[in-house]
Steps between C-alpha positions, in 0.01 A plus 500: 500500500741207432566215790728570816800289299481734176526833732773380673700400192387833360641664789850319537536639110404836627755491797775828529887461445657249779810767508533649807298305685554289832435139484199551777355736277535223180421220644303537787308864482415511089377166458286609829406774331431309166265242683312813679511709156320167352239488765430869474463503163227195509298741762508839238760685703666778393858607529438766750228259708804284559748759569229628778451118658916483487455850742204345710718174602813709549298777703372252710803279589683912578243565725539186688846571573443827648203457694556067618730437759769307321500059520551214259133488407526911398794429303377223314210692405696814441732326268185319302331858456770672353630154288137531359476825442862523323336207257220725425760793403621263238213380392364875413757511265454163292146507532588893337696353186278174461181722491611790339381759717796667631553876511602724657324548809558124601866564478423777720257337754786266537789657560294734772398158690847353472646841645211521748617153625848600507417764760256336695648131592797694649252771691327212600800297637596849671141483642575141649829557624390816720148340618650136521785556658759333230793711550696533835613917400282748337781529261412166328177725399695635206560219367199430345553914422845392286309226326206672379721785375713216309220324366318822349802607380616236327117454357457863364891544346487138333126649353664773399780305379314322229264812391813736432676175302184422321454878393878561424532152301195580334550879333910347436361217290180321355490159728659191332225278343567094578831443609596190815414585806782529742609219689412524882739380737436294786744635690373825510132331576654345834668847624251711485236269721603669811339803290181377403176587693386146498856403685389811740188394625629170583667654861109564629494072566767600729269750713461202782832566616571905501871446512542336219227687324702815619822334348388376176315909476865630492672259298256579258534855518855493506483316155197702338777822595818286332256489148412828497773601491632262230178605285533852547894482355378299248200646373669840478756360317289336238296853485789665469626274200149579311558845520875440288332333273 
């Protein structure tokens, strides 16, 4: 087992494509996850291990926010839980591809945790804002309804997204061998923060104040909606142009 320093460097040459990423997710939550992947690796973790201590932190910080009545201290520890426990999700993965013991049912272990989480940090907000008295109409109870539905959504059709391109690009063509990668644009990096999960958990350090919490909820979901519906158009169209080809 080499030092701390040679696993790291092992895993930054082990890291996935940069395209399509947000910037929180390349410079704040992989190199997380490459520090945790590191330390994991030094203790004889597997893949799967990880993946199941990414669920246990995010679990616990879901639960707090359905069963503690909302303040600055429960956000702060809300946000840590599920900042922690989205580090661990990436760390599954590089600690997958440095070790070599990928498969199958780790890809599958974590996409069912990553949809489990999708459903329950919006139940549990629903929870809160019924017990906790966050909303001033019932009606603000769907909102957390509308976000969920979003979020899983936009999960399961951008899943299916790359399967279906993967399998039509595949039985089209043998895959290109070498070739540059393409560039990623920074651009694209900054827009789509306000869709990354790591940008979403930041509105729990915001659960000392319930209006603003309430207000930063929305704008959120009001964006999350806005990309969906620019990835659905888009990923039908590039499905579509597979199938021309």
């Amino acid at each position: 087992m080499g030092s701390t320093g040679t696993v790291l460097r092992e895993l930054r040459g082990a890291q996935k494509s940069a395209k399509g990423v947000s910037l929180y997710s390349r410079h704040v939550n992989r190199p997380a996850g490459r520090l945790l992947a590191a330390g994991a690796y030094r203790a004889g973790l597997s893949p799967n291990q990880v993946t199941l201590v990414s669920a246990a932190f995010t679990l616990a910080a879901i639960l707090t926010v359905a069963l503690a009545e909302p303040s600055w201290a429960l956000g702060a520890a809300v946000y840590a839980g599920l900042a922690v426990g989205f580090a661990f999700d990436s760390a599954d993965g590089q600690l997958a591809r440095l070790t070599g013991r990928g498969g199958p049912d780790g890809e599958w272990l974590d996409h069912v945790v990553d949809c489990a989480k999708m459903i329950l940090v919006h139940t549990a907000v629903l929870i809160s804002f019924h017990r906790f008295a966050g909303v001033s109409s019932d009606g603000w109870l769907l909102l957390p309804l509308g976000f969920q539905f979003v979020a899983v959504l936009t999960f399961c059709a951008g899943l299916l997204r790359e399967q279906l391109g993967k399998a039509a690009a595949s039985a089209a063509r043998p895959a290109p061998v070498g070739g540059a990668a393409a560039p990623v644009s920074r651009l694209r990096a900054v827009a789509l923060l306000p869709a990354d999960y790591g940008v979403f958990c930041l509105v729990f350090l915001l659960a000392g104040a319930p209006g603003a919490f309430l207000a930063g909820y929305a704008a959120l979901a009001a964006v999350h909606a806005l990309f969906l519906v620019a990835f659905l158009a888009k990923w039908f169209r590039e499905l579509r142009a597979l199938r021309a080809d």
